[in-house]
Backbone as XML, in Angstrom:
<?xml version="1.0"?>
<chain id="A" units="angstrom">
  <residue number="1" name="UNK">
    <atom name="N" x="-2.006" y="-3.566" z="12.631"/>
    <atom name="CA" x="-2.898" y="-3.633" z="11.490"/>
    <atom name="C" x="-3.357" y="-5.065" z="11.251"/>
  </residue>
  <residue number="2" name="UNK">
    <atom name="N" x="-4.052" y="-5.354" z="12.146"/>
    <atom name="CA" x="-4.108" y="-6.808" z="12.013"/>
    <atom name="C" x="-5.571" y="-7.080" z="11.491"/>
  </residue>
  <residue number="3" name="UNK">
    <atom name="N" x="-6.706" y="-6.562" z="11.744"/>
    <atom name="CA" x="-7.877" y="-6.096" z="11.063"/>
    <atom name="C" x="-7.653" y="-6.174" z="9.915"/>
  </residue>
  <residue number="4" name="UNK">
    <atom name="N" x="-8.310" y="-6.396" z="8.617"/>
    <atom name="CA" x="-8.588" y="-6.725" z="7.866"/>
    <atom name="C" x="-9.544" y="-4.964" z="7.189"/>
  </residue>
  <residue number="5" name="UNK">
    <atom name="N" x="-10.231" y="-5.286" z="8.013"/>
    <atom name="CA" x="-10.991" y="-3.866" z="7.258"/>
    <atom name="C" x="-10.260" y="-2.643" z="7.378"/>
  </residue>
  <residue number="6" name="UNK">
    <atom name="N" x="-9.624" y="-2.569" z="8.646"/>
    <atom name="CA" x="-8.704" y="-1.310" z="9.052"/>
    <atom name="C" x="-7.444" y="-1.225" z="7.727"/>
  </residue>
  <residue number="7" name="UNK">
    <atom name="N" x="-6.557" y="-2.071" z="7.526"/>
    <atom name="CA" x="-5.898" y="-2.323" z="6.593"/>
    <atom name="C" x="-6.224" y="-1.772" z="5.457"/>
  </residue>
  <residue number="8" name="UNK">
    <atom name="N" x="-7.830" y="-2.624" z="4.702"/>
    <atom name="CA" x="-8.291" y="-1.765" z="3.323"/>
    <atom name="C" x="-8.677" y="-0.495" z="3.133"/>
  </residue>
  <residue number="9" name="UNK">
    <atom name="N" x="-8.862" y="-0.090" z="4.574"/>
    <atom name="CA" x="-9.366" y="1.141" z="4.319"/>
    <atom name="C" x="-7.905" y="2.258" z="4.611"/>
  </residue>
  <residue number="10" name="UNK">
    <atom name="N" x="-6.691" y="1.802" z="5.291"/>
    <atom name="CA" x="-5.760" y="2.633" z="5.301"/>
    <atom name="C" x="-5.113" y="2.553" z="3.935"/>
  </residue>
  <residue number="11" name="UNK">
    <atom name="N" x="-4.978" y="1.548" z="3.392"/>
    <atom name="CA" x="-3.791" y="1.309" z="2.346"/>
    <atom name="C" x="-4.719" y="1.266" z="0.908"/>
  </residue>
  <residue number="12" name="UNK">
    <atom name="N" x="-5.919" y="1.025" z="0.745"/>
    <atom name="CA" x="-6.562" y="1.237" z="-0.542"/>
    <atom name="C" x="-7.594" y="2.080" z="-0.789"/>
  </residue>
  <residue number="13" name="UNK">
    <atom name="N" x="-8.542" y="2.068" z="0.312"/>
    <atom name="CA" x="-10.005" y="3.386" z="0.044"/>
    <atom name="C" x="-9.068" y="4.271" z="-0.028"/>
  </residue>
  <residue number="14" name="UNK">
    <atom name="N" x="-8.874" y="4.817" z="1.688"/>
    <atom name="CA" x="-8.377" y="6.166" z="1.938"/>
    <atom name="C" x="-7.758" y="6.939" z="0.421"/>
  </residue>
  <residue number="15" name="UNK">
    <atom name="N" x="-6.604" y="6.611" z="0.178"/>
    <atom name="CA" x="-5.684" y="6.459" z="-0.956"/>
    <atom name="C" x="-5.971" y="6.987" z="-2.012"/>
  </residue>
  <residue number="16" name="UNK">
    <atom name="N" x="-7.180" y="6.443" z="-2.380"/>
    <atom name="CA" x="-7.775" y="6.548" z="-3.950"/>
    <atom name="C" x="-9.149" y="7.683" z="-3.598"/>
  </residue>
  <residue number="17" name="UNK">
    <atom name="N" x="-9.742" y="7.965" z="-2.628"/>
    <atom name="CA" x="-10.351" y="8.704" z="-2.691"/>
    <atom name="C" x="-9.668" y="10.217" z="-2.658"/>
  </residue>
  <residue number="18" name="UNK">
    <atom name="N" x="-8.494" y="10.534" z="-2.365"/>
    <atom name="CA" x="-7.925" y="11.382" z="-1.999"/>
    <atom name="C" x="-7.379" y="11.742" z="-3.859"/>
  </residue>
  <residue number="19" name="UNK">
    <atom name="N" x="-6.977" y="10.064" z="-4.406"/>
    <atom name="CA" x="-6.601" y="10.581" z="-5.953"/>
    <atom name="C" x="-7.245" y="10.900" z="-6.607"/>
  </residue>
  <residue number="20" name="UNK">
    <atom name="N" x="-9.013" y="10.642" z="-6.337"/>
    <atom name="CA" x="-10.196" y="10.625" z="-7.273"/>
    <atom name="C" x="-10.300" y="12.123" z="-7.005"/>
  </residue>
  <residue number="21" name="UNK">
    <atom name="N" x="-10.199" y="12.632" z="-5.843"/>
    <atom name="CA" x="-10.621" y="13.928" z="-5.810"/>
    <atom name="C" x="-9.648" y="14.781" z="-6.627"/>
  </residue>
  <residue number="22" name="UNK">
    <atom name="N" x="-8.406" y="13.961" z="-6.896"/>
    <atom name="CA" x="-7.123" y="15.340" z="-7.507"/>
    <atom name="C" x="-7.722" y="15.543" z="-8.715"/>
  </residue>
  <residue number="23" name="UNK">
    <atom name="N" x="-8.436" y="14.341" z="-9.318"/>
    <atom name="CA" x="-8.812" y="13.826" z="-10.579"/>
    <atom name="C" x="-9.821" y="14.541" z="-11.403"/>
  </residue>
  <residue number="24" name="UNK">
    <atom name="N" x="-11.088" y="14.282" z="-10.183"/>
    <atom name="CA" x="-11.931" y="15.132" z="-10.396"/>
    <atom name="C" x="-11.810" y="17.102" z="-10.715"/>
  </residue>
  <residue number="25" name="UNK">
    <atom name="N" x="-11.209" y="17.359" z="-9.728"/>
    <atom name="CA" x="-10.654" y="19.010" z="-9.996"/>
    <atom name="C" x="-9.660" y="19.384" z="-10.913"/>
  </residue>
  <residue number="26" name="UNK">
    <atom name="N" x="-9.039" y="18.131" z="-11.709"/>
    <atom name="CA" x="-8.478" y="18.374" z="-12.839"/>
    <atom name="C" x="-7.462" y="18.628" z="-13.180"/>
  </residue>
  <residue number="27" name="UNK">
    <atom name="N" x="-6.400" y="18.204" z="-11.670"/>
    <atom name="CA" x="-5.028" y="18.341" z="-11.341"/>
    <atom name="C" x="-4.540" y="16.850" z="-11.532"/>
  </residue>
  <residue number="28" name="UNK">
    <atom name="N" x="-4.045" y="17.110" z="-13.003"/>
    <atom name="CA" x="-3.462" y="15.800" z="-13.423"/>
    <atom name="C" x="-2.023" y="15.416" z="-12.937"/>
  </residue>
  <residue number="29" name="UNK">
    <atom name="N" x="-1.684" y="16.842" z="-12.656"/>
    <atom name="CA" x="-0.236" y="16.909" z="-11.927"/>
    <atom name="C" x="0.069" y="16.058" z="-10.789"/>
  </residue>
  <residue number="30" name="UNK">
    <atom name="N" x="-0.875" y="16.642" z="-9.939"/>
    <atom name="CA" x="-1.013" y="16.152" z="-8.751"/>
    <atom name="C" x="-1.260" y="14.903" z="-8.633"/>
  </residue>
  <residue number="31" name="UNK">
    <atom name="N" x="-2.216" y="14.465" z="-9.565"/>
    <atom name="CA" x="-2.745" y="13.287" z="-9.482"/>
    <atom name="C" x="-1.668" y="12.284" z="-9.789"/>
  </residue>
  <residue number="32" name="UNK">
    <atom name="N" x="-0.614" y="12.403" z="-10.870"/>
    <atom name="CA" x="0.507" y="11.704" z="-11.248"/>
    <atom name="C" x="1.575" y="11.475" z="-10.543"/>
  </residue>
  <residue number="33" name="UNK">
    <atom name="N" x="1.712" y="12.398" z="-9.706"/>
    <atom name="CA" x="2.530" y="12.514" z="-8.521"/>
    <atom name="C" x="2.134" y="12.044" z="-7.710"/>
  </residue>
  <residue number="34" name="UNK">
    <atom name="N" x="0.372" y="11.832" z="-7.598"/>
    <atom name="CA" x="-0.006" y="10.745" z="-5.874"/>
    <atom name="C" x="0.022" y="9.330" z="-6.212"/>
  </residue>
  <residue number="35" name="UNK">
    <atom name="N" x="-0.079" y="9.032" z="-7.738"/>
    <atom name="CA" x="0.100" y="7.057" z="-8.289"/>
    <atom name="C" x="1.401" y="7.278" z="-7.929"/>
  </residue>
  <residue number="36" name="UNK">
    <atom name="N" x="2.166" y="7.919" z="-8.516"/>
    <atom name="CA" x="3.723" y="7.324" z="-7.931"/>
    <atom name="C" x="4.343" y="7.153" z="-6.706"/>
  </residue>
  <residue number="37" name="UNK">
    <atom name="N" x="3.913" y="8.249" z="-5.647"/>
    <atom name="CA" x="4.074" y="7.767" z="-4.332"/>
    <atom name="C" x="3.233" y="6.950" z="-3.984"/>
  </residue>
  <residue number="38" name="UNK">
    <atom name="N" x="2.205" y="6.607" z="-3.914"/>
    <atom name="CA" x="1.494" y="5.691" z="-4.137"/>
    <atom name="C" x="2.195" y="4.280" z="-3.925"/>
  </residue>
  <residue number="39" name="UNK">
    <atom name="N" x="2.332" y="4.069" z="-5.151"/>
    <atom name="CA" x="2.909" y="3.123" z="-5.673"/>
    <atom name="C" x="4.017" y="2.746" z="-5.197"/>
  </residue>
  <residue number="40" name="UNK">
    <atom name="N" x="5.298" y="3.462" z="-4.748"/>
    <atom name="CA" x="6.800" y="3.176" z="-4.979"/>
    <atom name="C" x="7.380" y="3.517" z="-3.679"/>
  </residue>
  <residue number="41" name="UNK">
    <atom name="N" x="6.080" y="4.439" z="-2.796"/>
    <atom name="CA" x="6.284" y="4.834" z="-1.412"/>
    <atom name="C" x="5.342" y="3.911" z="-0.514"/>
  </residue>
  <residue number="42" name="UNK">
    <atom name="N" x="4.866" y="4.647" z="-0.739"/>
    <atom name="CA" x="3.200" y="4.173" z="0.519"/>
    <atom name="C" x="3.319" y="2.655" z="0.553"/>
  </residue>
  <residue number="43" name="UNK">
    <atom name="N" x="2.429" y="1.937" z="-0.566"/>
    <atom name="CA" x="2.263" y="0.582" z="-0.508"/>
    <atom name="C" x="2.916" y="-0.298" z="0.229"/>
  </residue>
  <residue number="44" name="UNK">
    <atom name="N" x="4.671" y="-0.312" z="-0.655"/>
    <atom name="CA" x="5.486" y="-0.937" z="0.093"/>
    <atom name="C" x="5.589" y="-0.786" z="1.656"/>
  </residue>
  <residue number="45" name="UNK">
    <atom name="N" x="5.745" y="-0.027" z="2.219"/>
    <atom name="CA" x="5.451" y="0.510" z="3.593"/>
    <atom name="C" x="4.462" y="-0.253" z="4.541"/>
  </residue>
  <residue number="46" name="UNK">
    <atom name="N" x="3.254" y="-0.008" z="3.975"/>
    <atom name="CA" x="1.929" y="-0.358" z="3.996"/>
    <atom name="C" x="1.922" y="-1.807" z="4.146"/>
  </residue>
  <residue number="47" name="UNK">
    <atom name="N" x="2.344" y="-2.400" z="3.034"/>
    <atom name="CA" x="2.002" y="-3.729" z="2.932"/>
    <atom name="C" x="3.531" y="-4.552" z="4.047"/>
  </residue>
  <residue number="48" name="UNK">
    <atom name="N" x="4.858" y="-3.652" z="4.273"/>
    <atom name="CA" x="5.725" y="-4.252" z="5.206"/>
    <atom name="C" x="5.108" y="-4.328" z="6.388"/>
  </residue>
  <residue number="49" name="UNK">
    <atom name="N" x="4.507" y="-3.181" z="6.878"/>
    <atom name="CA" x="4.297" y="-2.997" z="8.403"/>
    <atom name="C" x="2.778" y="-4.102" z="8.688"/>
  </residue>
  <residue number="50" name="UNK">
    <atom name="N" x="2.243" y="-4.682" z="7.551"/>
    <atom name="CA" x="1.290" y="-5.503" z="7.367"/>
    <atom name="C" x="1.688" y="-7.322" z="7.975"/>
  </residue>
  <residue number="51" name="UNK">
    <atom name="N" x="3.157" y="-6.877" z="7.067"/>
    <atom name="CA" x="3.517" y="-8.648" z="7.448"/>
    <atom name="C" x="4.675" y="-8.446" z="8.455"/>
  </residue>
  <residue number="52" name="UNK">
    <atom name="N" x="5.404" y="-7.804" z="8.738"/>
    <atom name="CA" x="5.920" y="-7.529" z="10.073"/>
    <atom name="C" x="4.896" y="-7.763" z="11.438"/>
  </residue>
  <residue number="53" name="UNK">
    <atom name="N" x="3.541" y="-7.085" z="11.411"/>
    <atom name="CA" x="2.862" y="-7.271" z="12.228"/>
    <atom name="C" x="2.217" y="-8.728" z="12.294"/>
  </residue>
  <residue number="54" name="UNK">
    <atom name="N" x="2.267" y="-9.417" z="11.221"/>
    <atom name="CA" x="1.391" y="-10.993" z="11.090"/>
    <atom name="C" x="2.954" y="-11.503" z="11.294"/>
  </residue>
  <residue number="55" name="UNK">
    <atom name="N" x="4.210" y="-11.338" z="11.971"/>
    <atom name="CA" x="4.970" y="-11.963" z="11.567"/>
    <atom name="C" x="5.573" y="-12.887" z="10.823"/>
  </residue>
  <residue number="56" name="UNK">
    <atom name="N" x="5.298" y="-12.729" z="9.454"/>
    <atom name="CA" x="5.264" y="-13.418" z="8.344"/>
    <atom name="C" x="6.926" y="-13.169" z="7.801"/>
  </residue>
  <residue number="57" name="UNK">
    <atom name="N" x="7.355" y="-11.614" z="7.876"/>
    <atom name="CA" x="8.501" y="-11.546" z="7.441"/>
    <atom name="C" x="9.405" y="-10.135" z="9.210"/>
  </residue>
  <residue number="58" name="UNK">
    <atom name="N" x="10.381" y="-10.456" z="8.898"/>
    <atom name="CA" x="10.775" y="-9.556" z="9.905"/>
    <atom name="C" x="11.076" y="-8.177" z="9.344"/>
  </residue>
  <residue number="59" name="UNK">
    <atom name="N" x="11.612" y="-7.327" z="10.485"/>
    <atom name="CA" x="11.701" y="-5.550" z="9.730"/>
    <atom name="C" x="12.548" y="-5.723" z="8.921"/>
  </residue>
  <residue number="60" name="UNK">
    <atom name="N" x="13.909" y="-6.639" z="8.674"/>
    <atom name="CA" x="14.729" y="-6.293" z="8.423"/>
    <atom name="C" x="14.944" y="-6.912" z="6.498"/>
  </residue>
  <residue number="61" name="UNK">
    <atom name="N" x="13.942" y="-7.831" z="6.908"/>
    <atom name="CA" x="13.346" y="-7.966" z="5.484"/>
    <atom name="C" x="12.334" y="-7.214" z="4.738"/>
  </residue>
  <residue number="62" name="UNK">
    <atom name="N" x="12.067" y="-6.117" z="5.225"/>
    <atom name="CA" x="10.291" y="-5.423" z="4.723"/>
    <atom name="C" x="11.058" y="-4.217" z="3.675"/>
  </residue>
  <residue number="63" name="UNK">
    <atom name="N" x="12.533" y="-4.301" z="3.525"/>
    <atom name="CA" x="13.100" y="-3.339" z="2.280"/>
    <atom name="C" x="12.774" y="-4.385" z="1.150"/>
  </residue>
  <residue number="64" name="UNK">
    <atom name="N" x="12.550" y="-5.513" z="1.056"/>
    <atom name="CA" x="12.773" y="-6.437" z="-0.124"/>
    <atom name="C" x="11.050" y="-6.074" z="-0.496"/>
  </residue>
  <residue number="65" name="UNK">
    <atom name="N" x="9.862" y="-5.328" z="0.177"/>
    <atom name="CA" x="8.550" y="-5.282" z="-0.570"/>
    <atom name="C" x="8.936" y="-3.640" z="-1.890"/>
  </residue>
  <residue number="66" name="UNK">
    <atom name="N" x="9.974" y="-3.243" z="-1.760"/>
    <atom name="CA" x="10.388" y="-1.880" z="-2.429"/>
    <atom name="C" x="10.839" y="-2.451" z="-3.981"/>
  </residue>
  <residue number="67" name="UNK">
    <atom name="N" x="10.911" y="-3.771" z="-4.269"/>
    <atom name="CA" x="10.885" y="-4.153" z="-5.392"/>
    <atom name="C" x="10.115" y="-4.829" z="-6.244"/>
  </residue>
  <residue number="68" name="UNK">
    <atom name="N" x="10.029" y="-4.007" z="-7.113"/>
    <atom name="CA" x="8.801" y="-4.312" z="-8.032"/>
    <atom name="C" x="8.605" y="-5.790" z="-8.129"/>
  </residue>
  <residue number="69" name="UNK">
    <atom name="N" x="6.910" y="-5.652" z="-7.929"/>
    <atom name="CA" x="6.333" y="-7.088" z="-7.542"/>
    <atom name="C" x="6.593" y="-8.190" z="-6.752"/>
  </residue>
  <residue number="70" name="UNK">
    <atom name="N" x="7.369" y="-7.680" z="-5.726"/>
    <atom name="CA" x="7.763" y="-8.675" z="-4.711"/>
    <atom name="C" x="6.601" y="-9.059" z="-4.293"/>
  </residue>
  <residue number="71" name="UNK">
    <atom name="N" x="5.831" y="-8.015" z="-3.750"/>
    <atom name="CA" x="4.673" y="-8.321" z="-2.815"/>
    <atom name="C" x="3.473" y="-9.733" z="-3.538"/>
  </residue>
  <residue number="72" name="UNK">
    <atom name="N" x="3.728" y="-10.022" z="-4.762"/>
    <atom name="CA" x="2.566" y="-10.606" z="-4.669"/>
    <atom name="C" x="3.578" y="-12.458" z="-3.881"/>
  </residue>
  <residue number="73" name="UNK">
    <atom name="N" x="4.499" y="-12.502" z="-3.474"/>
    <atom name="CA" x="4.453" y="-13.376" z="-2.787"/>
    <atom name="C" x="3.795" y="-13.963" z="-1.850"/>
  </residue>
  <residue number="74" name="UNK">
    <atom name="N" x="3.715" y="-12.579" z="-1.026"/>
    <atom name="CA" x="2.654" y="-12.464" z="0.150"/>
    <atom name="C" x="1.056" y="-12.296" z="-0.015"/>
  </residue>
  <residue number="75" name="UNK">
    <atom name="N" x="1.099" y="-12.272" z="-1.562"/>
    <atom name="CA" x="-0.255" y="-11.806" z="-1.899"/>
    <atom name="C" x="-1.448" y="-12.397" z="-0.932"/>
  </residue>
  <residue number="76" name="UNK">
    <atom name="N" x="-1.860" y="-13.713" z="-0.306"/>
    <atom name="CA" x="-2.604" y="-14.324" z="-0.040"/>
    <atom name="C" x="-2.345" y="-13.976" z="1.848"/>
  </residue>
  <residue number="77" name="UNK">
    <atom name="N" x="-1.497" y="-13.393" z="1.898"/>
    <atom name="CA" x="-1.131" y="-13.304" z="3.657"/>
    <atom name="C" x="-1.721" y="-11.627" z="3.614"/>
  </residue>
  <residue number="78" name="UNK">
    <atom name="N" x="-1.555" y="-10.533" z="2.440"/>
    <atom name="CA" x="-1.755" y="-9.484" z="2.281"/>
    <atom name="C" x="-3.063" y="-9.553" z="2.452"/>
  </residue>
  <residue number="79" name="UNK">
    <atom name="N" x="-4.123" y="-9.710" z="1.486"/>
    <atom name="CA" x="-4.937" y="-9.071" z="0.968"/>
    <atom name="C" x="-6.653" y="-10.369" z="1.770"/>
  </residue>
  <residue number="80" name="UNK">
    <atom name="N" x="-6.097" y="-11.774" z="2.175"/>
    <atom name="CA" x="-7.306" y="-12.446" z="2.860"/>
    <atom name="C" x="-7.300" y="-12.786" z="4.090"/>
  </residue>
  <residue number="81" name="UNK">
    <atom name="N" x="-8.268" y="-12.526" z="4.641"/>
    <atom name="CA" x="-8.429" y="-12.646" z="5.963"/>
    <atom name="C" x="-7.776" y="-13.917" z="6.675"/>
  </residue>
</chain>
């Protein structure tokens, strides 16, 4: 995932278009249930296998992005080209 566009579009479009649609049809259920995996699953994941691949952090550190707000350490290795 070393792309830049590939990245936004796996870990943020994709994501939210899939929640907009729960949203739209009016499944709030669903929809509450996809921010939280979202959020507490995916991302972290997402954003490890991000800096694992820029070797920024190793695998064995990519459990430490599972705590809240770790990631914006990396914020600037995450999110700019």
């Amino acid at each position: 995932m070393k792309n830049i566009f590939s990245y936004y579009l796996a870990s943020i479009i994709g994501p939210f278009i899939f929640m907009f649609y729960l949203l739209y049809n009016e499944n709030s259920v669903g929809f509450g249930i996809s921010i939280l995996i979202y959020a507490l699953i995916y991302r972290p994941i997402i954003d490890g296998l991000r800096l694992v691949s820029k070797k920024i952090i190793t695998k064995r550190e990519s459990w430490k992005l599972f705590i809240p707000f770790r990631h914006v350490k990396w914020m600037k290795e995450l999110y700019l080209p």
